[in-house]
DOVEXTOR-243887 format. One record per residue (C-alpha): residue in three letters; x, y, z. Coordinates in pm, whole numbers, padded with zeros to 5 digits, always signed. Example, Ala and Ser with C-alpha at 12.3 -4.5 7.8 and 13.67 -1.06 7.14 Angstrom:
DOVEXTOR-243887
ALA+01230-00450+00780;SER+01367-00106+00714;
END
This chain:
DOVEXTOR-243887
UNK+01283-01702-01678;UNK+01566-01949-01706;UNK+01748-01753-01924;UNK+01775-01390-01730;UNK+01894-01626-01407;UNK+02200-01735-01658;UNK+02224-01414-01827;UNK+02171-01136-01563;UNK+02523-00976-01417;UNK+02582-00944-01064;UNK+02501-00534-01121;UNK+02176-00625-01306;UNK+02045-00783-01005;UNK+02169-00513-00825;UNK+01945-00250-01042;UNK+01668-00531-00957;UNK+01689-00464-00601;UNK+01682-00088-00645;UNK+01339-00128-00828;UNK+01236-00347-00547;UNK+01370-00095-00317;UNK+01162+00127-00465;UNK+00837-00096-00475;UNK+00912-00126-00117;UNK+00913+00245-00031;UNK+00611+00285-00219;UNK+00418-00008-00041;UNK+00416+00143+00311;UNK+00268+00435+00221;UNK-00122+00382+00230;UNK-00209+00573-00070;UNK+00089+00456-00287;UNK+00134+00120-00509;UNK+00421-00077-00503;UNK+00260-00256-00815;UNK+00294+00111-00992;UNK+00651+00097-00924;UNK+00702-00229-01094;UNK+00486-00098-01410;UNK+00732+00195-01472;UNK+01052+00047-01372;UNK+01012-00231-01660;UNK+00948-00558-01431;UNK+00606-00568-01402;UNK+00518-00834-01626;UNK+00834-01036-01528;UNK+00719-00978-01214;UNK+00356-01153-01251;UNK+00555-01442-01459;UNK+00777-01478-01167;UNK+00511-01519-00900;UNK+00294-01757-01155;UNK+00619-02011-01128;UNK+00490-02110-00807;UNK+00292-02418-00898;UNK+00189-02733-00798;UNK+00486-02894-00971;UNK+00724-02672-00822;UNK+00562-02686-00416;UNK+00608-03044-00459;UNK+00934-03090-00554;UNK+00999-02857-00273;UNK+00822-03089-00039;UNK+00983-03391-00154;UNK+01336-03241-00103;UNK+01360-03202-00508;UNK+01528-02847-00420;UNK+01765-02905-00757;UNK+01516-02990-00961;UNK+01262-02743-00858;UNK+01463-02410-00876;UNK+01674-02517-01207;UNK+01381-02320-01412;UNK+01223-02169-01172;UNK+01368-01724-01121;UNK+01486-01767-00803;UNK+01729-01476-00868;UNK+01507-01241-00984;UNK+01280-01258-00722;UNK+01536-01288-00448;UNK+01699-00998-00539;UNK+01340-00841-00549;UNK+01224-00917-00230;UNK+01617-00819-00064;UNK+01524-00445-00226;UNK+01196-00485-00111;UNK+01252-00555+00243;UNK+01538-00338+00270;UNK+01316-00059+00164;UNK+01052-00143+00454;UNK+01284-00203+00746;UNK+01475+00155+00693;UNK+01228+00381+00509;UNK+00880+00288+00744;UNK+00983+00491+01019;UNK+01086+00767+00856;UNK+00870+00802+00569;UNK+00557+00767+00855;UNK+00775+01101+01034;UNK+00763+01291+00737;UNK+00412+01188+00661;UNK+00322+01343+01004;UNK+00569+01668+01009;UNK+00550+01721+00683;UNK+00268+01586+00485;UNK+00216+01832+00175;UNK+00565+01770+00084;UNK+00572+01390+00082;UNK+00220+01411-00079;UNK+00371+01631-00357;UNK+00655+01393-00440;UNK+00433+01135-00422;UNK+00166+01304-00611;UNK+00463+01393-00896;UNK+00576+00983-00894;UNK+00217+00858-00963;UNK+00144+01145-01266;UNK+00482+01044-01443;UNK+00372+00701-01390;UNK+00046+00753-01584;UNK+00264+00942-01861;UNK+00478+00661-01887;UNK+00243+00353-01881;UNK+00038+00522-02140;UNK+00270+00422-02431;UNK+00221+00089-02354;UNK-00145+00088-02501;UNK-00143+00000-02872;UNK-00527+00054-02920;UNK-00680+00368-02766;UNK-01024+00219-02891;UNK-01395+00304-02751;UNK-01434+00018-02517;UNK-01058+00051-02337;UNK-01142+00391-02329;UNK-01461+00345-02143;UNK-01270+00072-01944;UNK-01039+00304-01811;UNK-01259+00593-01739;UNK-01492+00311-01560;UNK-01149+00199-01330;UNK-01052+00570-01288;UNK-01365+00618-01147;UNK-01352+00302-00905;UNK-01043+00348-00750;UNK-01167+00767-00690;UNK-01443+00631-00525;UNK-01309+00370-00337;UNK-00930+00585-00180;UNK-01227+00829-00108;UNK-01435+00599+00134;UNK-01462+00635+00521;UNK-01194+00361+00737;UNK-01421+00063+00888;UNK-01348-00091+01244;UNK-01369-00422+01242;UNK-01221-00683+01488;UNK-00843-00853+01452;UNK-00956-01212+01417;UNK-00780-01469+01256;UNK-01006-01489+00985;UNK-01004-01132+00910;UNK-00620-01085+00940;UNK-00595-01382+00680;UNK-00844-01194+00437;UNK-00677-00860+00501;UNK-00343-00995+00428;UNK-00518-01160+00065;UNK-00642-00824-00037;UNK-00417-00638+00034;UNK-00180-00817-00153;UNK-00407-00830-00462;UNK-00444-00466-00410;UNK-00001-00427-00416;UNK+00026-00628-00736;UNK-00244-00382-00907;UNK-00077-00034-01057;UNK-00252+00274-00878;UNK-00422+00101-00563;UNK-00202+00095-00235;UNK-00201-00256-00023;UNK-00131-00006+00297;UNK-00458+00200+00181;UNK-00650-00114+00170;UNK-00530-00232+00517;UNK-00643+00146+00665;UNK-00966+00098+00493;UNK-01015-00216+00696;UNK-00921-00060+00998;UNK-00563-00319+00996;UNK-00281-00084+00872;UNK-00227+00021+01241;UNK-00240-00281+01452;UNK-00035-00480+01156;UNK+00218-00245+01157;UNK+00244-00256+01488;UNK+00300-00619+01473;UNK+00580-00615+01264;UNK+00749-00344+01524;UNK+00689-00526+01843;UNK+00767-00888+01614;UNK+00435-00987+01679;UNK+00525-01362+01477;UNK+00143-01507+01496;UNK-00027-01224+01359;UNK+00276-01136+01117;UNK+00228-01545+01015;UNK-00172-01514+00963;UNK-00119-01215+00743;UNK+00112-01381+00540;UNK-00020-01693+00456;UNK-00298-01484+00331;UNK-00053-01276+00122;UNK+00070-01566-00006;UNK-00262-01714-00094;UNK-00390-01426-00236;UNK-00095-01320-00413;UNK-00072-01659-00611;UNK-00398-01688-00693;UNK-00482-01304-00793;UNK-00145-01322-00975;UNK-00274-01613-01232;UNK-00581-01429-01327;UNK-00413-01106-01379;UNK-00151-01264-01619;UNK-00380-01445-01781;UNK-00605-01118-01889;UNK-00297-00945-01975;UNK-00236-01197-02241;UNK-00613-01223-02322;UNK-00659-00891-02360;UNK-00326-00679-02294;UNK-00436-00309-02420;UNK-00771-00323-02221;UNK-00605-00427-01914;UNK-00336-00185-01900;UNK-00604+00074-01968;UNK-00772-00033-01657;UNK-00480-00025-01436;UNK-00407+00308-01554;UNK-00719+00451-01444;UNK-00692+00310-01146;UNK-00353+00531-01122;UNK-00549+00809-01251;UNK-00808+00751-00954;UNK-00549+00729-00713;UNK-00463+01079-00735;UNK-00727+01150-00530;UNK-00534+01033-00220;UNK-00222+01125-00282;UNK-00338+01502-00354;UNK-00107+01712-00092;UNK-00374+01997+00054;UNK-00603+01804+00270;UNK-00852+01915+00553;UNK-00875+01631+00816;UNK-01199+01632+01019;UNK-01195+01383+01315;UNK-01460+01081+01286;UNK-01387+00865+01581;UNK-01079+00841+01802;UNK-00909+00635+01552;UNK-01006+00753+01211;UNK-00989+01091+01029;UNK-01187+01240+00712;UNK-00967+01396+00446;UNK-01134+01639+00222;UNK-00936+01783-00058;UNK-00909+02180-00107;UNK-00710+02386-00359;UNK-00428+02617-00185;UNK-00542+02990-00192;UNK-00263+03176-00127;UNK+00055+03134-00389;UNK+00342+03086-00066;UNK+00667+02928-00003;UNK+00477+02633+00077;UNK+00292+02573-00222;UNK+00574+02703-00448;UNK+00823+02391-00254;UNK+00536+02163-00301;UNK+00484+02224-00666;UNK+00891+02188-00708;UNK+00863+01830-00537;UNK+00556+01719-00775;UNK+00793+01836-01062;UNK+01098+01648-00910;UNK+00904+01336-00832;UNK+00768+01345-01248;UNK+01175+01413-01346;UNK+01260+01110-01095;UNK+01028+00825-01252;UNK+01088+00959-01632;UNK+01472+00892-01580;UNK+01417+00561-01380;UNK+01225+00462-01663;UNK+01425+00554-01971;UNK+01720+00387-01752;UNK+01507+00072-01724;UNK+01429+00033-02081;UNK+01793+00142-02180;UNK+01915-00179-01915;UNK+01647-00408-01978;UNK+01438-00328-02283;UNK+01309-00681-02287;UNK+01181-00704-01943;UNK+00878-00450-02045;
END
C-alpha cells in the first residue's frame, strides 16, 4: 500500500475517484452492489487490503496523537480519493437516480440489468480452476442470493440496536459482489427511514448507522480477505453467483402487487409484445454490457496490478 501512495499521479487518483464514483452510484440503488463495481473496475482486492489497514496498531497511534507515524504506511490516498468519488456519487446521483427509478423504471433496470451481466463476463476470467466443488459453490451462492433479493420486506422497529445491526449488514452486504447494501436495508424495512435521515441530516441516527458500518465493515472485511487468500478461485466463484442471483432483482419487467401500505411484491414477467419500449430497454442492457467491458479493459490497461 505504501508504494501506490508514492507512486500514484495526481490523475490516477483521479480515475480512483471515478471508480468510487461509480461504487457510489451503484450503492443507492437497492438491488445494485457497489462491491460489484469495485470487482470489475480492478480495486477490489486493494480495496479489502485497504480497509484491513485499520488495526489495532494503527487506532492507537491515532489515539495517542501518533498521526505521522500511523498514516506513513497506512493508504490514506487511496481510500480518500475513494470515499471523495464515493460520496460525490451519493449526494448528486440519489435524487435523481430514485426519479428515474420511479418515472422510468424498465429503463434504469435495463442499464442496470446490462452493468451486472458484463460484470459476471468479466469476473469470470479471474477463476483459474473451474473445478466440481467451485462449481457447486457457485451454483449454491447463485441460488442464495435468488432466493434471498426475492424475499418479502419485514417491518421492524428503528431502535438503536437495530439501526446499529442494519448499518453492520448492510455494509457486509456492499463489500460482497452481486448483493446490494440498499436491498438489504429495504429488506429490513430501514432503506426508507435511513434515507430519510441523511436528507433531513438526521446526525444521531446517521451516527448509529455508522458506527455499525464501521464495525461491520472491519470485521467482515478481515474474514473476506483472509478466504480470498485461503482459497481465492472458490471464493470468487461464490461472489459470482451471487451476481448471477442478483439478476433476479434487477430484471426490468416487473408486476408490483401491494402488501401493506409500505411494501410492494415484485413478480417478474417476460414482455409480450416486441414495442418501442422493449426494443429501448434491450439497447440500454446492451449499452450498460459495452459500458463496464470498456471501464474494465481501461482499468487493467491503467492499473494492471491493482487486480
Amino acid at each position: 500500500m505504501e508504494n501506490n501512495n508514492k507512486e500514484r499521479s495526481l490523475i490516477d487518483h483521479f480515475w480512483i475517484s471515478a471508480r468510487g464514483f461509480a461504487m457510489g452510484a451503484a450503492d443507492v440503488v437497492p438491488g445494485v452492489s457497489g462491491g460489484t463495481m469495485a470487482f470489475i473496475l480492478g480495486i477490489y482486492d486493494e480495496l479489502l487490503e485497504s480497509i484491513s489497514s485499520v488495526d489495532m496498531p494503527f487506532i492507537r497511534r491515532v489515539l495517542t496523537f501518533k498521526w505521522k507515524e500511523a498514516f506513513s504506511n497506512f493508504p490514506w490516498k487511496f481510500l480518500l480519493a475513494l470515499a471523495l468519488g464515493i460520496g460525490t456519487a451519493v449526494l448528486t446521483l440519489a435524487h435523481a437516480l430514485h426519479w428515474t427509478l420511479e418515472n422510468y423504471p424498465v429503463y434504469i433496470w435495463s442499464f442496470f440489468f446490462g452493468l451486472i451481466i458484463a460484470s459476471i463476463i468479466a469476473v469470470r476470467t479471474r477463476v483459474k480452476s473451474w473445478n466440481a466443488v467451485n462449481i457447486l459453490a457457485g451454483l449454491a451462492s447463485a441460488v442464495g442470493a435468488y432466493i434471498l433479493v426475492g424475499l418479502t420486506p419485514s417491518e421492524t422497529p428503528h431502535t438503536p440496536l437495530l439501526l446499529f445491526l442494519s448499518g453492520a449488514l448492510a455494509i457486509c452486504a456492499m463489500i460482497l459482489p452481486g448483493i446490494s447494501g440498499a436491498f438489504i436495508l429495504v429488506l429490513l424495512g430501514k432503506y426508507t427511514f435511513i434515507l430519510g435521515a441523511v436528507k433531513d441530516f438526521d446526525l444521531v441516527t446517521i451516527t448509529i448507522v455508522g458506527i455499525g458500518a464501521v464495525t461491520g465493515l472491519l470485521a467482515f472485511v478481515r474474514l473476506l480477505r483472509w478466504m480470498l487468500h485461503k482459497n481465492h478461485d472458490l471464493v470468487v466463484t461464490i461472489l459470482i453467483g451471487f451476481m448471477v442471483g442478483s439478476l433476479r432483482k434487477v430484471w426490468p419487467w416487473k408486476i408490483f402487487e401491494p402488501i401493506s401500505e409500505t411494501f410492494i411484491k415484485e413478480t417478474n414477467f417476460i414482455p409480450s409484445a416486441f414495442n418501442g419500449e422493449v426494443v429501448l430497454a434491450i439497447l440500454l442492457m446492451i449499452l450498460g454490457v459495452g459500458l463496464v467491458l470498456v471501464m474494465e479493459y481501461f482499468a487493467n490497461r491503467r492499473s494492471p496490478d491493482a487486480s
